[in-house]
C-alpha positions in Angstrom: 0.0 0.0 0.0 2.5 2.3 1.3 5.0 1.6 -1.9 2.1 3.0 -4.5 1.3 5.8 -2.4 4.9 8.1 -3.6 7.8 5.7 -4.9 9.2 5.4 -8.2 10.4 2.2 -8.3 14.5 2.6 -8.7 14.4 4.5 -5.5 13.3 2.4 -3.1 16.1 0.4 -2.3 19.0 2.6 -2.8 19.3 3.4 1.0 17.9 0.2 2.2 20.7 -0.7 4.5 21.1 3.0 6.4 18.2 1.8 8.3 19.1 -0.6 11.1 18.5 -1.2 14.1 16.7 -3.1 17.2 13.1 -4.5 17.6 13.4 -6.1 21.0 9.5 -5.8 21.8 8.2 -6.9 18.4 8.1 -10.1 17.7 10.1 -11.6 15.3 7.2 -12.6 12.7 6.0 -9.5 12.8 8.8 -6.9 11.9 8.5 -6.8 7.8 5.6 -4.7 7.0 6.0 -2.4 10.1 10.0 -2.4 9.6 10.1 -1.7 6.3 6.8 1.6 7.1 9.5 3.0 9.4 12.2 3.0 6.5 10.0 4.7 4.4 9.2 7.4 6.9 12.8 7.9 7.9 14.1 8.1 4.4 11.1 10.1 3.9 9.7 8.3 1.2 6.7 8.6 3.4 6.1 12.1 5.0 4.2 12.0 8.6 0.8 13.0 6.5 1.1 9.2 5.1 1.4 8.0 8.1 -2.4 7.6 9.6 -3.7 6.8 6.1 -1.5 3.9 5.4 -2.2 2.6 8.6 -5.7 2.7 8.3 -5.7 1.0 4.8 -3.5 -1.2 6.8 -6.2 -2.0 9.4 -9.2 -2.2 6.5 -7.5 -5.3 5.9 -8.0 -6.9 9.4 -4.1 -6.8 9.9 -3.6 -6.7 13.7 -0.4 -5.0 13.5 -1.4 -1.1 13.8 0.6 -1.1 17.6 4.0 -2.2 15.4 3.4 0.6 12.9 3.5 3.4 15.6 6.3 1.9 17.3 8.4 1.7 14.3 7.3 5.0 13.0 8.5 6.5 16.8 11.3 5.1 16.2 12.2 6.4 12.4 12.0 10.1 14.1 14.0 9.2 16.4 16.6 7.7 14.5 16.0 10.7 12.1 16.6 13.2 14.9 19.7 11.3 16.1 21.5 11.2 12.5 20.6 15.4 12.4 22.6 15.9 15.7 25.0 13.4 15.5 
């Protein structure tokens, strides 16, 4: 959902591997979808407007894993505003 939304195709997995790092309180069948929403908003593929509606569309699906998406999209600011003041 989230890749039609703004990507051109060549693009999306130039910076793939600058995003790293640890998901100790999700589970580990559950990180792909969630991890790879939080690359797209810290690479700002994804800009914080995308963020509610591609979780919803997300949730129209009866996909219990709305909790993971907020976490990991905490976590892309975060990880944003560390790389700006590092």
């Amino acid at each position: 959902m989230a890749f039609n939304l703004k990507l051109p195709g060549d693009k999306l997995l130039r910076y793939r591997n600058q995003f790293q790092y640890s998901l100790s309180d999700v589970s580990h069948s559950m990180q792909t979808t969630p991890q790879m929403f939080g690359w797209l908003i810290y690479d700002r593929f994804l800009t914080d407007g995308d963020k509610d509606r591609v979780i919803e569309q997300h949730v129209s699906f009866n996909r219990p894993l709305r909790k993971y998406f907020e976490i990991m999209y905490k976590r892309a600011l975060e990880q944003r505003l560390m790389k700006t003041h590092a």
